[in-house]
Each structure stands twice: as C-alpha cells, then as structure tokens.
C-alpha positions in Angstrom: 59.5 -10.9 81.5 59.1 -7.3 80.4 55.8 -5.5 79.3 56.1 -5.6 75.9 57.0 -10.0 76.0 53.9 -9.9 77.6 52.0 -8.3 74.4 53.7 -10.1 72.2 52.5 -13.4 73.7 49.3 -12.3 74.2 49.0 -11.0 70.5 50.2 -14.4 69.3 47.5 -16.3 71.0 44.7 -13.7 69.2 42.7 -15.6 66.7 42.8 -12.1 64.6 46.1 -11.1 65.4 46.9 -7.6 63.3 43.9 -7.1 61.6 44.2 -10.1 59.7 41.8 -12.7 59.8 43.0 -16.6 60.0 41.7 -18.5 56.9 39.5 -20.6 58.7 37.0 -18.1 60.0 34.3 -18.6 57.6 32.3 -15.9 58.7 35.2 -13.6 57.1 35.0 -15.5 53.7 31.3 -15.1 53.6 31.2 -11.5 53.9 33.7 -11.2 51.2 31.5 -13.0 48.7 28.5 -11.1 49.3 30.1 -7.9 49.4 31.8 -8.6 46.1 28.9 -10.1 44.4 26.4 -7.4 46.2 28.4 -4.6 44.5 27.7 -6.5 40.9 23.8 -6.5 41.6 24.2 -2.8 42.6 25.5 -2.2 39.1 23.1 -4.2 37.4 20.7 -2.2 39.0 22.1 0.9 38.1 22.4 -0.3 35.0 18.6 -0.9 34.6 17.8 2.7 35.5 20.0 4.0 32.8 18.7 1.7 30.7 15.1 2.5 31.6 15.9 6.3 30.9 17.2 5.4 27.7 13.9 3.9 26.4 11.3 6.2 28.6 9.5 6.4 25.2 9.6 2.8 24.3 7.8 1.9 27.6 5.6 5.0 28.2 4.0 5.8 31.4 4.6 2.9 33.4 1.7 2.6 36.3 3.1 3.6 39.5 1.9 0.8 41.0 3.9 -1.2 39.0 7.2 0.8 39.5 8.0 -1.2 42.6 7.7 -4.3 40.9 9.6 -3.9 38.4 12.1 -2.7 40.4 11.6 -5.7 43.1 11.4 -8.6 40.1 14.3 -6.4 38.2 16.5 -7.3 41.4 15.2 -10.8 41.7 16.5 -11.6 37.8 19.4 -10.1 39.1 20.8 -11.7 41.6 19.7 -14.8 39.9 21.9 -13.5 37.0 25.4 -12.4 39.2 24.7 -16.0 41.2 24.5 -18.0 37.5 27.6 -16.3 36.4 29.6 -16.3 39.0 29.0 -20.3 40.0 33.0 -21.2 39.6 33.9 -18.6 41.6 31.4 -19.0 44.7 32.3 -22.7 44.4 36.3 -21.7 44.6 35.5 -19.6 47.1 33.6 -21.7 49.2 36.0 -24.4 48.8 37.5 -25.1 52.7 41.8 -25.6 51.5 44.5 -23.6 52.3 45.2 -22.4 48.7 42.4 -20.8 48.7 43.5 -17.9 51.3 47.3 -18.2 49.4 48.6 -15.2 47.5 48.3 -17.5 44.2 44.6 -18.1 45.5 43.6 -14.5 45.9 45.3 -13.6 42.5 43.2 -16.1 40.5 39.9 -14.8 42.1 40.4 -11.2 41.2 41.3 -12.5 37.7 38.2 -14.8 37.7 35.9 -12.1 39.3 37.1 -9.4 36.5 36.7 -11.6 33.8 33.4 -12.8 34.4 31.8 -10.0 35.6 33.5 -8.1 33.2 32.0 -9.3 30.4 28.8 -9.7 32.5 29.0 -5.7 32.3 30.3 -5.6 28.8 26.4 -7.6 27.6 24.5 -5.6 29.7 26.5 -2.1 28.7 26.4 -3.5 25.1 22.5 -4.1 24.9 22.2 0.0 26.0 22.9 0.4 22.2 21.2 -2.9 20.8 18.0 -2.7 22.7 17.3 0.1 20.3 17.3 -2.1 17.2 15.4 -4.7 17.6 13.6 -4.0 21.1 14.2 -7.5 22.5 17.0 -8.3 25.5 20.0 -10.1 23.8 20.1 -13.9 23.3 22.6 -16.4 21.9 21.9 -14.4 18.1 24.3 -11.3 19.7 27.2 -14.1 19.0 26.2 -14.0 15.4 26.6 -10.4 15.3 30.3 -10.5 16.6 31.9 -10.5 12.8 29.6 -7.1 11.9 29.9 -6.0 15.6 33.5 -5.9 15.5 34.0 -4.7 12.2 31.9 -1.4 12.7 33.7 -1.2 16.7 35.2 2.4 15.6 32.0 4.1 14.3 30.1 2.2 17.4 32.3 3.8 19.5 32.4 7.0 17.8 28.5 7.1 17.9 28.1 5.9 21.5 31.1 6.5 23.0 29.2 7.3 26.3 28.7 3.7 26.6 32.3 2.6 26.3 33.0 5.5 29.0 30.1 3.8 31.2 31.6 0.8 30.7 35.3 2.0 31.7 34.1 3.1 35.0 32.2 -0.2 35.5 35.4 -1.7 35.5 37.3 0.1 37.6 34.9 0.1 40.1 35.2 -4.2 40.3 38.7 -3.6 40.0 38.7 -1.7 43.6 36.3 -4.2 45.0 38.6 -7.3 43.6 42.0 -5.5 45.2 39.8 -4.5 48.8 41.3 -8.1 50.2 42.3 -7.7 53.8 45.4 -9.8 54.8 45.3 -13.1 55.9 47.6 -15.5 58.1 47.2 -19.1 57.3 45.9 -21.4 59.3 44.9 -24.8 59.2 40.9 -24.8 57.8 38.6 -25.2 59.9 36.4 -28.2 58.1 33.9 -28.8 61.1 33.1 -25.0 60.9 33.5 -24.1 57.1 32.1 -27.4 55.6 28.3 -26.5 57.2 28.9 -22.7 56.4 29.9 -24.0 52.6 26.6 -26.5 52.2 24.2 -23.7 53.5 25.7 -21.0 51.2 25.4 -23.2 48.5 21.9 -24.0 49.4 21.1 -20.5 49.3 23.1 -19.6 45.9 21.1 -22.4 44.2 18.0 -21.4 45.6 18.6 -17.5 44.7 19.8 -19.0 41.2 16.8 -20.6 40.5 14.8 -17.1 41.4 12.9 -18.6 44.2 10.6 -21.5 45.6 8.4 -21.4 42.5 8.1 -25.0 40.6 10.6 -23.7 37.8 13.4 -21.6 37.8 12.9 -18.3 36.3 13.3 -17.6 32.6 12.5 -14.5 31.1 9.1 -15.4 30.6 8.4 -14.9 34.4 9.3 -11.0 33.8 5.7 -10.3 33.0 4.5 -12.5 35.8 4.1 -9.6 38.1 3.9 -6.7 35.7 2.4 -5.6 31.8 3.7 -7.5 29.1 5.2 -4.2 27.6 7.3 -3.7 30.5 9.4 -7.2 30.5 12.1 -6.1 29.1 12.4 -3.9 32.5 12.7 -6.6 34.9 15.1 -8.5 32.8 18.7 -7.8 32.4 21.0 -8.5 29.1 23.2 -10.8 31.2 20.7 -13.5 32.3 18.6 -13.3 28.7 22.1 -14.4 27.2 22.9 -17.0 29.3 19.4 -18.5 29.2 19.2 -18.6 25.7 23.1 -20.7 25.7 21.0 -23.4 28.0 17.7 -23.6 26.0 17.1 -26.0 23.0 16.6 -24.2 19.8 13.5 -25.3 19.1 10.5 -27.1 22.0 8.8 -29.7 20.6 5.2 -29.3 22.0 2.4 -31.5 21.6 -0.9 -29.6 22.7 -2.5 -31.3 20.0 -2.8 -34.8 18.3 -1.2 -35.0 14.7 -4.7 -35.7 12.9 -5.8 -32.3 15.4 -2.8 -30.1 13.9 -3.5 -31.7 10.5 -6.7 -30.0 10.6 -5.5 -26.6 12.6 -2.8 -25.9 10.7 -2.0 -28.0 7.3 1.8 -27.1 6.3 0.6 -28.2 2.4 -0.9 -25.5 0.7 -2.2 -25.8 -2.9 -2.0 -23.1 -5.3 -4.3 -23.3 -8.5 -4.0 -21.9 -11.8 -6.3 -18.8 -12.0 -7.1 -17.8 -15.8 -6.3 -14.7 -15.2 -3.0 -15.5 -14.4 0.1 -14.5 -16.4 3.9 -15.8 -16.3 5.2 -12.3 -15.8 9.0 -11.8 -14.5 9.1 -10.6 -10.7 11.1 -8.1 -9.0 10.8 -8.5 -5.1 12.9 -4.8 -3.3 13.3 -5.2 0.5 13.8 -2.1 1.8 16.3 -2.1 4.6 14.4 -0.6 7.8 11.2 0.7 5.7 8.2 0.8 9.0 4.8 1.9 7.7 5.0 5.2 9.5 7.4 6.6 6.7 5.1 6.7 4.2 2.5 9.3 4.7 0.3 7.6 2.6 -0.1 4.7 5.1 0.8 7.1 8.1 -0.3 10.4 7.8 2.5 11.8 9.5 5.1 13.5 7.1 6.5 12.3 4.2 10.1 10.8 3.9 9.4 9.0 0.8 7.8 10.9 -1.6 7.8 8.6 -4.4 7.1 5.1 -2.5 3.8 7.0 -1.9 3.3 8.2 -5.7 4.1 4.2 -6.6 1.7 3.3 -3.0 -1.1 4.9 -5.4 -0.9 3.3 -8.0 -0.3 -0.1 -6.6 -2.3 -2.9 -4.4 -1.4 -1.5 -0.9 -1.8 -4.1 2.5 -2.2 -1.8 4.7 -2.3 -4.0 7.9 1.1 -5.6 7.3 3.9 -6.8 9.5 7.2 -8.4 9.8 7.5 -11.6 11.4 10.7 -10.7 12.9 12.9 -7.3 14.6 15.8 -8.4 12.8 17.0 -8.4 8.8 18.8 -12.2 8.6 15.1 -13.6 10.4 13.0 -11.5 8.1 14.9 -12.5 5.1 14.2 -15.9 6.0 10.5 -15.4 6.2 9.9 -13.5 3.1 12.4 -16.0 0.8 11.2 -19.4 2.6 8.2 -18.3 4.7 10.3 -19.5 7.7 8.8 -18.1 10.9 11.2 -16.3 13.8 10.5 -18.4 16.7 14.2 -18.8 17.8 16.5 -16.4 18.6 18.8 -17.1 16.5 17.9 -16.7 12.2 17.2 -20.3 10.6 20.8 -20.2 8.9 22.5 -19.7 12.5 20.6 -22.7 13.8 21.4 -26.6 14.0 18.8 -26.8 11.2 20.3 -24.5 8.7 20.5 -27.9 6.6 17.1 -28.6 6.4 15.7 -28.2 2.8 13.4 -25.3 1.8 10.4 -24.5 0.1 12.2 -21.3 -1.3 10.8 -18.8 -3.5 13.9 -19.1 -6.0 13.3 -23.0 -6.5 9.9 -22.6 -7.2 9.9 -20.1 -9.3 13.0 -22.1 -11.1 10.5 -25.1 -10.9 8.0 -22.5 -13.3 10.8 -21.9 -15.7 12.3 -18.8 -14.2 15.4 -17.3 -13.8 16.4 -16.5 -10.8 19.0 -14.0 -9.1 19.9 -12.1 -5.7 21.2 -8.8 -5.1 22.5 -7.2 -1.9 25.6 -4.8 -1.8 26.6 -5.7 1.4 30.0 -7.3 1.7 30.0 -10.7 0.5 29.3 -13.3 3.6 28.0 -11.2 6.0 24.9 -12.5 7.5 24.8 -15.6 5.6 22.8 -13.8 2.9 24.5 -15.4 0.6 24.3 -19.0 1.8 20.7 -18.4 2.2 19.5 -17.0 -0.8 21.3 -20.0 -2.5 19.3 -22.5 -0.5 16.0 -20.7 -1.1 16.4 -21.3 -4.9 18.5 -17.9 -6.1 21.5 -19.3 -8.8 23.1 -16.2 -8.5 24.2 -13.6 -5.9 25.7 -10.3 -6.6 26.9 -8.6 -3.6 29.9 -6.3 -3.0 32.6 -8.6 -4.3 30.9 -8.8 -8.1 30.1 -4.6 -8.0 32.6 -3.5 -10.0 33.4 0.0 -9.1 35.1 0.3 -5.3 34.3 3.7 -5.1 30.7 2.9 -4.3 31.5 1.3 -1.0 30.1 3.4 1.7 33.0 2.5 4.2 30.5 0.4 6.0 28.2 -2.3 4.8 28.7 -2.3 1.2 27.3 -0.3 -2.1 25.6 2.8 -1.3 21.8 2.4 -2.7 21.8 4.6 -5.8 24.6 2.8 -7.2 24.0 -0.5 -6.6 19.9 -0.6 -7.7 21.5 1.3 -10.6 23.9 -2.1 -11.5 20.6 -4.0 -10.2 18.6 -2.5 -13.5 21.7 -3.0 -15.7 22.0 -6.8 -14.8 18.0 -7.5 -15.2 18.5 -6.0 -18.8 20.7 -9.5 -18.9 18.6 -11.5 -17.6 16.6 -14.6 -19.6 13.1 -14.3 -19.5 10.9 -14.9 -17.3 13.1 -13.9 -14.4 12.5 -13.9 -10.6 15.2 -11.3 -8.9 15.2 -9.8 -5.8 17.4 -7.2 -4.0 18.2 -5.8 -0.6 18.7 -2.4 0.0 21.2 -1.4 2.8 21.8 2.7 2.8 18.6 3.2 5.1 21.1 1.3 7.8 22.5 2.7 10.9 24.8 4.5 10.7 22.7 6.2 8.1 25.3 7.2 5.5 24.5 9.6 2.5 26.7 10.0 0.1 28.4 13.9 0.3 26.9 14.7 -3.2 23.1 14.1 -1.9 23.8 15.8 1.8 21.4 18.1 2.9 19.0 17.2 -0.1 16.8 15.2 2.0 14.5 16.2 5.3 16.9 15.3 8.6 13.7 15.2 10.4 13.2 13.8 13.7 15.1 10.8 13.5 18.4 9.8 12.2 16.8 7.4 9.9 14.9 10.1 8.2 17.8 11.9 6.0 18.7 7.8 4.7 15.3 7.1 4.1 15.3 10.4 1.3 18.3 9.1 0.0 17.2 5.4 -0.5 13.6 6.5 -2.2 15.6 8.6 -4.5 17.5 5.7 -5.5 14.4 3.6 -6.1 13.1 6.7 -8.4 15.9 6.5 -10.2 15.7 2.2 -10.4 12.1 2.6 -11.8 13.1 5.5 -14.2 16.1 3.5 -15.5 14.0 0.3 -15.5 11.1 1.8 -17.4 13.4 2.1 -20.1 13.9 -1.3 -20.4 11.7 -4.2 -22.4 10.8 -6.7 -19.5 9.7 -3.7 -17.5 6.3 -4.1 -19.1 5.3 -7.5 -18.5 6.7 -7.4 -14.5 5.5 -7.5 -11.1 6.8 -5.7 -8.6 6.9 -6.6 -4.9 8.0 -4.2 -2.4 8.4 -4.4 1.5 10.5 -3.4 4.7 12.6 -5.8 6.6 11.7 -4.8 9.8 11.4 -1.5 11.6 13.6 1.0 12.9 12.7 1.3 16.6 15.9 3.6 17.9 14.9 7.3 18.7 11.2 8.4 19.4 8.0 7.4 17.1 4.7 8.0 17.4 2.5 6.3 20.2 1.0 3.1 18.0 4.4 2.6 16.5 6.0 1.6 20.0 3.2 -0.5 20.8 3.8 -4.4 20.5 1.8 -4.7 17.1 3.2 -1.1 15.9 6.8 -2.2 16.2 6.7 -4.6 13.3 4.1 -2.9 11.1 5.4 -2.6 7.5 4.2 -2.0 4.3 3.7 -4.7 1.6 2.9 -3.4 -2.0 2.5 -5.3 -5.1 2.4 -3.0 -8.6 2.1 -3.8 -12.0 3.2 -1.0 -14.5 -0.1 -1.6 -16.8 -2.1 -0.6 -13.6 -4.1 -3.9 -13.0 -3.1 -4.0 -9.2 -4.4 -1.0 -7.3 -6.2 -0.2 -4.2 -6.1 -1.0 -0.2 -6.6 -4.5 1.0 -7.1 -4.1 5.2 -7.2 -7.8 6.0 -3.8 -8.5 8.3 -0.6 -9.4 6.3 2.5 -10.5 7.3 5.8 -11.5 5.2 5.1 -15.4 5.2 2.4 -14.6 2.7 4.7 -13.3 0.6 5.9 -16.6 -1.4 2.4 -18.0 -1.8 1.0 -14.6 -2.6 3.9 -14.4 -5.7 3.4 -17.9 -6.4 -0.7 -17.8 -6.8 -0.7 -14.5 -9.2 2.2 -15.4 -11.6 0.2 -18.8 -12.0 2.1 -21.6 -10.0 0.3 -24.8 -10.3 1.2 -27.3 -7.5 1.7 -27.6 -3.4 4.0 -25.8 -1.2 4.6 -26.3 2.6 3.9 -22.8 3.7 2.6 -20.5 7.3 1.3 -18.1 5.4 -1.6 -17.5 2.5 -2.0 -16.5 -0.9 -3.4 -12.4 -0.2 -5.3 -13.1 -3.6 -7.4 -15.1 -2.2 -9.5 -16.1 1.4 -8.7 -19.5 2.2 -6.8 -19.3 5.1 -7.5 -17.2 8.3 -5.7 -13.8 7.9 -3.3 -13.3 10.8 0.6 -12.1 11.7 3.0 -13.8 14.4 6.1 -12.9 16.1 8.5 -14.0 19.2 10.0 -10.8 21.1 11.7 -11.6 24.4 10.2 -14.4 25.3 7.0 -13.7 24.3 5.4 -15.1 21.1 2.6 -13.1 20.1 -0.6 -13.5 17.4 -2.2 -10.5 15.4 -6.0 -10.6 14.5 -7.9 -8.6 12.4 -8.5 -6.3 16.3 -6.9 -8.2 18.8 -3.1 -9.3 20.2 -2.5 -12.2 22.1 0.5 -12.4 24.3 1.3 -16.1 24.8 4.4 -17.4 27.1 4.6 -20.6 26.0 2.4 -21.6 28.6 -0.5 -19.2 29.5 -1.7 -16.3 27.6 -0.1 -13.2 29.4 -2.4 -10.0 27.7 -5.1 -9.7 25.1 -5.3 -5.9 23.6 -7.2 -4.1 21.0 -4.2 -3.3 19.6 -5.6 -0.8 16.8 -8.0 1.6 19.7 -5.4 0.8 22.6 -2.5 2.4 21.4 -0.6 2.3 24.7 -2.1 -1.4 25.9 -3.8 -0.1 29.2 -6.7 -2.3 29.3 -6.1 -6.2 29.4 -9.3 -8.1 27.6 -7.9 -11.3 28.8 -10.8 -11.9 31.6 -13.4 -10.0 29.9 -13.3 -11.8 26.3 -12.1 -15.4 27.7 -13.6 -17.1 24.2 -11.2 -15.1 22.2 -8.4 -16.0 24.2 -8.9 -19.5 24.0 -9.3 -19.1 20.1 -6.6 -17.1 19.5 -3.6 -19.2 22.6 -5.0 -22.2 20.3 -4.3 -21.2 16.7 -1.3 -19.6 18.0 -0.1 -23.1 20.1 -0.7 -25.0 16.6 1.7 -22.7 14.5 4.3 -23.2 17.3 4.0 -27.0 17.4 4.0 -27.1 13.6 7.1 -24.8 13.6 9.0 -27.1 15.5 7.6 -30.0 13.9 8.7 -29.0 10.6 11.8 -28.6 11.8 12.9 -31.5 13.7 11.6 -33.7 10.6 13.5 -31.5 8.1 9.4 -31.1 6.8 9.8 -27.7 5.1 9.4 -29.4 1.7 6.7 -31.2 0.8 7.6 -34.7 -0.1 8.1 -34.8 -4.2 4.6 -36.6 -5.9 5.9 -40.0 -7.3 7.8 -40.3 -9.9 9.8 -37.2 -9.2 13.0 -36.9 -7.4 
C-alpha cells in the first residue's frame, strides 16, 4: 500500500474530511445561526444610528449618560426583534434530520432568511421616511397605509430615493451571508448530541425573545424603562413595534375603578342646555390638512405663512392652548366628527369596532333639523373618509369622483385646494337651510404640490410645508371672499382647525416637545363679530362636537370625552397615545403614563426640552393626573366593547 492509499484512508476516517463539516456536528450549525442572525442585529443597529441622525432635532441633546443606554436597551429590543422574526427559521434550523443539511434544505433557508428579514429591513428602512410624519414607530395602522403607500411609490421614491438605495444594499449584504454556506457531507444526525444542543438554544432564543428575566416580555413600553420618555422611540426599532402591535388586542379592558367610581370620574353622557342666546345658525367646520399652531404668527410669533388665517385669528374666538388628539389625519377626523379618542393604533374605522354606532356631529345636527354634507377632494375611498363621514351623520360626500373638472387633480391626492373650496362655496349656495358642512383640505400635504400658476408666489421658507401652506391660505381667502357673497354667509359659524401637525424637517424647540407636537389652533368666527378674543384654558378636538352643539342651541344628551369650550363644567384637559405612551395635558403639566406607571411629569409650557422630571417632587399631582387619565382609558375601552358611543334613545324613541 502506497503513500497516497494511505491518505486516502486516513482522510476517509476524518470526521471533517475536506473542509466540510458532517451534518451532525451541532457545534457547526450553531455558529451558522448566530452568525446569520448576528449580522441582522448588526444592521438593525446601524439602522438605529441613521435613524437617530435623521431626527437629531426631534430628540435634542440626549444626556450622555443616557447614550449608552439607549444604545445597550436599543440592542436588547433588537435581538428580541431578529429572534421573534426569525422563530420558523431557528426552529428549521435547529431541527436534528437529514433534510436539513440537503441541497433542497439549504435552498429553502436562504429563501426563508431573505424573505423574512427582508421585509424585516424593508419596515425598519420604511419608518426612516414615516417616523417624520407622525413621530411614532410603525404599528399594525402602516398596513392601512399600503393602498396610498403604494400608489404614491414613484414620488416616494423620487423624494427619498436614498432610502430605497439603503435598502438595496441591505439586501445584498443578507444575500452574501445567506450564500456563505460551507459544504457539507451527510451523515447520519447525531440525536444524543444535537437534541441537548437544540433544547438549550431554544431556551436561550425564548429567553432573548422575551427581552430578559423580567416578569413580562418587553413591549415598547419598557423603552423608557431605562431612559427619558422623549427618547423611546430610540431604543425601539420599526420591526418589533409592528409585530407587537399584530399580537396585541385592539383595545385593554381595564378596571382600575368600580363602575359607580367611573360613573362619577368620568360620565360618558353629557347634557347640553338651551342658552337664550343661542341661535340655529348654519355651520361650516374647515380642517386644515397639517395646519400646527406655529404657522400662524399670531399664535406663534415666528413668521407668517398664513397671512390671512391670522387677519380671520383677529377677528375670531381664538383657543390658544389647543391640541390634536392624534399624529395622524383618519384618527383626528375621528375625534373631531365623533369625539372618538386615538388610543389604538389603528383609526376607529380600521378597527374591529368600526361598526359600533356614533354620536356623530352630522346626526345630531340632522337630529336639530340640519342639513348636512362632507367635502374632501381626495380620491374617493381613500382612508375611509367616506365611510366615516357617512356614519358620523353627513348624507352627502363630495370627493374627487363628483368634482367635475379632471384638470384640478393634482396627480396625487385629489383636487388642488383653490379649486375644490371654490366648488365647496358653489355647493353651499345649494344647500337647504340650516346646513351643517364640513370640508377637508388636502394641498398642504406632502408632497407639497402648488399649482405652476401660484409657484414662487408664496415664502419657501424653512420647511417644505411652508410654500403649501401660502397656497392653501390663499385658497381659504378666496373661499371667504366668494362665500361672503353669498346669503347664508350672514347667519353662519365658522369652525376652523388643523388635523394634526407636520413634524418632518426642523421646528422650533417647544414644537418638538411631546405637548408641542400636537398643538393646533381651534378658531370659531362669526361674520357679525360676536365671537372674538383668546380663551387659554387647554383645548383639544373632542371638544369640538359639544362645543358646536352647545352654541347653535342643541337641547339634549350626547355621549362625549370632551366639553362644551362655552362653558366650565368639565375639567379642561387634552389626551393622546404616541408609541406606547398615552399621555394627559393640564392647564401646566404632562403626564406620561405606560399603562401601568406614570413614566414623566413635565411643565411642559417653561420646560421646553423636558429636562427636569416633577414625578418625585409633585407626587399629589401625579396621582391626580395617572387617575383621571386611567378613567378616560377604561371608559374608552368600555364604550367600545359595549358599542356605548350612543347614548341609549329616551323612551318612546327608536
């Protein structure tokens, strides 16, 4: 027997004969999972830095001592995250049969490990761009964005195109690490060995799944466990917030407090009284798409964008402390036309309780002897305006489908502004008398579009919004001036507000901060002058049907969060639910409340950037505050589950 028998025999009887390493070495398979799965946190990471240059302003100075938590929790959410995801896989992987190591095996992992963590990337590459508009991670709502999201794909892409470019080379990198497979002999498995390997790597995935020892698994909620409030959407990732929201019921039913105990905290049934000076005057409610407070200089200071909101802010009743109940136009339209709060993720009409029946401002208006009618030139559908407006009471919609000139399509969303509030006045001059009507604006929308006639009429200013915002107040000048003309413009009230803010580019300091973010104007003017002024008590947009309700004389109960601003009788306050965190406004303070604990209290109007946490120092207020907020979240879901929205009708009445 010659040398090279020898070798051969000998090479033969190597357990890693050639490089390749025999499918039962679990050791081998192991260190192919984490590398794999290690290189997907590295990106996430990566990710996070981007995404944390992006929005430098947004978040501010973050304390350097809190730099390496965010960075040490931001890693903790995301191996949690690339361990939820990738659960089929690490079980297929783990699995001790031959098929596994087979050619076919292989192939159906790389397909499996570029699919999922594909699209893993593709949410968290996505929310680069959507983090600007709303300043919350993504939740299950980014699936009811996919009909718009797709349909605006070429100017996204055209805007942002960076991102798609990020996103390419995401890819490819997991497409090198799903090829770097070294070759493999079978061999029988090894079940004694690769069983007790399996059950402690599972072990392990379930317990890094969970985020640690702690008595729950994390949920975004636990991002501000370990730093500020204002820096939880740091730790988190897009990826994880999506998922969690999939798992989570729409709604908690809580029950911090007896029924008789909420009865008294916070009564649903609110009764509006006949004033004498009340008058049955017709009602035109404008929501002006993306209209913040700091673009009127009137309410501001800072420069004006608007010019004649602020001549019609003078001459009007102006709540000056106002703010949106939601970062997002489909749950803002809910609160304003049915006084719906946004404590789900999703808007009411997305929800399993889309059904329910509503105290809507159309159907009690109707139930006054009103008219009533909706206008938004968007494209018919989109959003479920339409739907919605319908169940809040509105008999008619006019959207894109019944404007009846195509040329005022913008390319985008629907009817540029000027146009369509134009065709707004001309229907009014139809309607019967006493009317209730209300319109959406939609120009002041990214991408911003002006029409070419009107470019370069309007200051650019510093943010993109700025040009669209000239262009939309010139179309409400030219609404009033056209509805001036008309005879029921007399004997009308006018109600005007902003959906929600526009939180993309950089704004001054307050307007970042969590109570800035969602301040918006509310005005109510009457042409004859009887409504004037500044009102400072804290408004919201669920005052907004009992407020209309109470001055054009409603007699009767509604179901209702909010309060009539005409009068005192409720306690004056403003709620919202960002990221996981619901939070209350006072007439000086913000409460920052996980559901569980009360995470911050700030003097949100002196403590522009939230340095100083009151929570230990003012413990009373705390308490008074987490309670009246825990009694509007139990009532919230309450309402809901029982379909309780409506008041029963008296007896007697269907």
């Amino acid at each position: 027997m010659g040398p090279s028998s020898a070798w051969n025999r000998l090479r033969r009887a190597l357990p890693y004969r050639d490089g390749a390493i025999p499918a039962g070495n679990p050791w081998h398979t192991l260190g192919l999972l984490v590398r794999r799965l290690g290189l997907v946190v590295l990106l996430l990471g990566l990710l996070r830095l981007v995404f944390w240059f992006l929005y430098r302003t947004s978040f501010g100075n973050v304390p350097p001592g809190q730099v390496p938590q965010v960075l040490l929790q931001g890693l903790r959410f995301d191996v949690a995250t690339v361990v939820i995801w990738n659960a089929p896989l690490i079980l297929l992987f783990l699995l001790p049969v031959r098929w596994r190591d087979s050619r076919a095996g292989r192939r159906v992992f790389r397909t499996g490990f570029m699919l999922i963590n594909g699209l893993l990337l593709a949410v968290c590459c996505i929310d680069l761009i959507y983090f600007g508009f709303n300043h919350k991670r993504v939740g299950r709502d980014l699936l009811g964005q996919l009909g718009a999201g797709t349909r605006n794909l070429p100017s996204f892409l055209a805007d942002h195109g960076w991102v798609a470019a990020v996103f390419i080379l995401l890819l490819v990198v997991l497409w090198r690490a799903a090829r770097g497979t070294p070759g493999h002999r079978p061999a029988p498995p090894r079940p004694w060995l690769e069983i007790p390997v399996a059950l402690g790597v599972l072990g392990l995935c379930l317990l890094l799944g969970r985020g640690g020892w702690q008595y729950q698994g994390i949920s975004p909620a636990h991002a501000a466990d370990h730093v500020d409030v204002a820096f939880a959407p740091l730790v988190t990732n897009s990826a994880f917030t999506l998922v969690h929201s999939l798992g989570q019921p729409v709604v908690e039913q809580r029950h911090w407090f007896s029924q008789d105990e909420l009865d008294r905290r916070m009564p649903l049934r609110y009764a509006i009284r006949r004033d004498p000076g009340d008058r049955k005057e017709n009602v035109v409610l404008i929501i002006v798409e993306s209209l913040g407070q700091e673009y009127l200089a009137s309410l501001s200071g800072a420069p004006a964008y608007m010019p004649f909101l602020d001549s019609l802010a003078g001459h009007s009743l102006v709540f000056d402390r106002a703010f949106a109940n939601a970062e997002r136009s489909n749950k803002s339209f809910c609160a304003i036309l049915a006084g719906i709060p946004s404590f789900t993720d999703e808007a009411f009409m997305n929800t399993p309780y889309a059904a329910n029946r509503l105290d809507g401002l159309g159907t009690r208006m109707k139930q006054a002897g009103y008219a009533t009618s909706f206008f938004h030139g968007g494209i018919n559908g989109e959003y479920k305006f339409d739907s919605f407006s319908r169940a809040a009471g509105f008999d008619r919609y006019y959207g894109r489908d019944e404007y009846p000139d195509p040329a005022g399509y913008d390319g985008h969303w629907g009817i540029y502004d000027e146009e369509f509030l134009q065709f707004f006045a001309d229907r009014l001059d139809r309607e019967q008398v006493p009317f209730c009507s209300a319109v959406f604006t939609l120009s002041s929308h990214h991408p911003f579009l002006v029409p070419d006639k009107w470019k370069g009429r309007f200051p650019k200013g510093t943010q993109e919004i700025h040009e669209s915002l000239g262009y939309a107040d010139m179309a409400l000048r030219r609404f009033f001036g056209r509805a001036a003309r008309s005879p029921w413009y007399r004997n009308t009230l006018f109600v005007i507000t902003g959906d929600h803010t526009f939180l993309y580019n950089a704004h001054p300091a307050w307007y970042m901060n969590a109570a800035g973010r969602f301040a918006v104007p509310i005005l109510f003017f009457r042409p004859d002058g009887s409504l004037n002024g500044r009102d400072h008590a804290v408004a919201q947009h669920l005052d907004i049907l009992p407020s209309i309700l109470d001055i054009t004389g409603f007699q009767g109960e509604v179901n209702t969060f909010g309060r009539s601003l005409f009068k005192r009788d409720r306690e004056p306050y403003a709620v919202q639910y960002l990221n996981g965190q619901y939070q209350w406004i006072s007439a000086d303070r913000l409460l920052f409340f996980d559901g569980e604990r009360a995470t911050g209290l700030y003097a949100y109007r002196t403590d522009t950037l939230f340095h100083q946490d009151l929570t230990a120092a003012e413990p009373d207020t705390v308490t008074r505050l987490r309670e009246r907020l825990e009694a509007v979240i139990q009532r919230h879901a309450w309402a809901l589950d029982r379909n309780a929205l409506l008041p029963p009708a008296p007896d007697g009445q269907p």
